[in-house]
C-alpha positions, 0 to 999 in steps of 0.5 A: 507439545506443552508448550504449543499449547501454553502458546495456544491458550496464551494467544486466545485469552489476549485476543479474548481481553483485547476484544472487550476494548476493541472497535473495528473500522474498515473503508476505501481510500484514494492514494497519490504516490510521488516516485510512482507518480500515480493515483491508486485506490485502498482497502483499509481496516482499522483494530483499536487495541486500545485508547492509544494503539491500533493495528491499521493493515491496508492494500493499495492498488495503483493504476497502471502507467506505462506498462507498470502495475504498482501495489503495496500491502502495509501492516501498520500500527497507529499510535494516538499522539494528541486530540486537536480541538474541533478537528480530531486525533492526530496519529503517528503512522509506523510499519512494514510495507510490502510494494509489489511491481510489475513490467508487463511488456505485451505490446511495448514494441508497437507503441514505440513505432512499428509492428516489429519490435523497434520499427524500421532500422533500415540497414541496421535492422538485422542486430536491433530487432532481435535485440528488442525483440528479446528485451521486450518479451521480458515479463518481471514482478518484483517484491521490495519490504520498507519501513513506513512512517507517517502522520495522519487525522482521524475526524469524526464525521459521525459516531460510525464513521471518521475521515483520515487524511493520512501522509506516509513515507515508505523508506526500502528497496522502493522509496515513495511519499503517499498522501490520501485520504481514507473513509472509515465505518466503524463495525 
């Protein structure tokens, strides 16, 4: 129990000395995924730990394509390489991401040309009906866990607000290259 409490201490003074230097930016970003081919939209928070560090967790959605709905929740540092004149900060991007998919297969059997699963297979329609009958009422969600590295640019458009182009590479059970861009408002 002493040491739950040394633990407890410990933990509020470093919050309490980080929070002097601290500075908190939150903003939406916009997202274009390769594997997953897609456009998606980011909610995106920013922590300055200090001059060169930041604890930068975002959430990605992406939009649904072809019974396939994407997500991600990335938990990265950014760590503050270089100033480029006239321009802003370049960072390095590094973390763990959490990618979300899921097959929703409502519907699946109509699109593909018939009211029942599959449409008509004349003689053979007694074996692939029920077949794709069954392939089609499955449902699946499915979590993969992947390292993140990236690249990004903080340009300061004004005292509270900065836009950051940003390109990053997710390497895991799911492997994509995203590039966007973010708007972030200083708190």
């Amino acid at each position: 129990m002493k040491s739950l409490f040394k633990t407890f201490i410990a933990i509020v003074l470093f919050c309490t000395i980080t929070e002097a230097s601290a500075q908190i930016s939150v903003g939406p970003g916009i997202v274009y995924g390769t594997d997953i081919n897609n456009i998606g939209l980011s909610v995106n928070g920013k922590y300055e730990l200090n001059s060169q560090w930041a604890a930068a967790p975002s959430f990605t959605y992406f939009f649904k394509k072809d019974y396939v709905t994407w997500s991600s929740l990335d938990l990265n540092a950014n760590y503050q390489i270089t100033e480029i004149d006239n321009l802003g900060g370049l960072y390095g991007v590094g973390g763990i991401g959490f990618t979300f998919w899921g097959f929703d297969g409502e519907g699946f059997g109509e699109d593909l040309g018939g009211s029942e699963w599959g449409g008509d297979y004349g003689e053979y329609d007694d074996y692939v009906g029920p077949q794709m009958s069954m392939a089609g009422s499955l449902d699946t969600n499915t979590t993969e866990i992947g390292v993140n590295l990236g690249l990004g640019v903080n340009i300061a458009t004004s005292e509270k607000m900065a836009i950051a182009p940003e390109i990053m590479y997710t390497f895991g059970g799911v492997n994509y290259l995203r590039i966007g861009v973010k708007v972030m408002f200083g708190l």
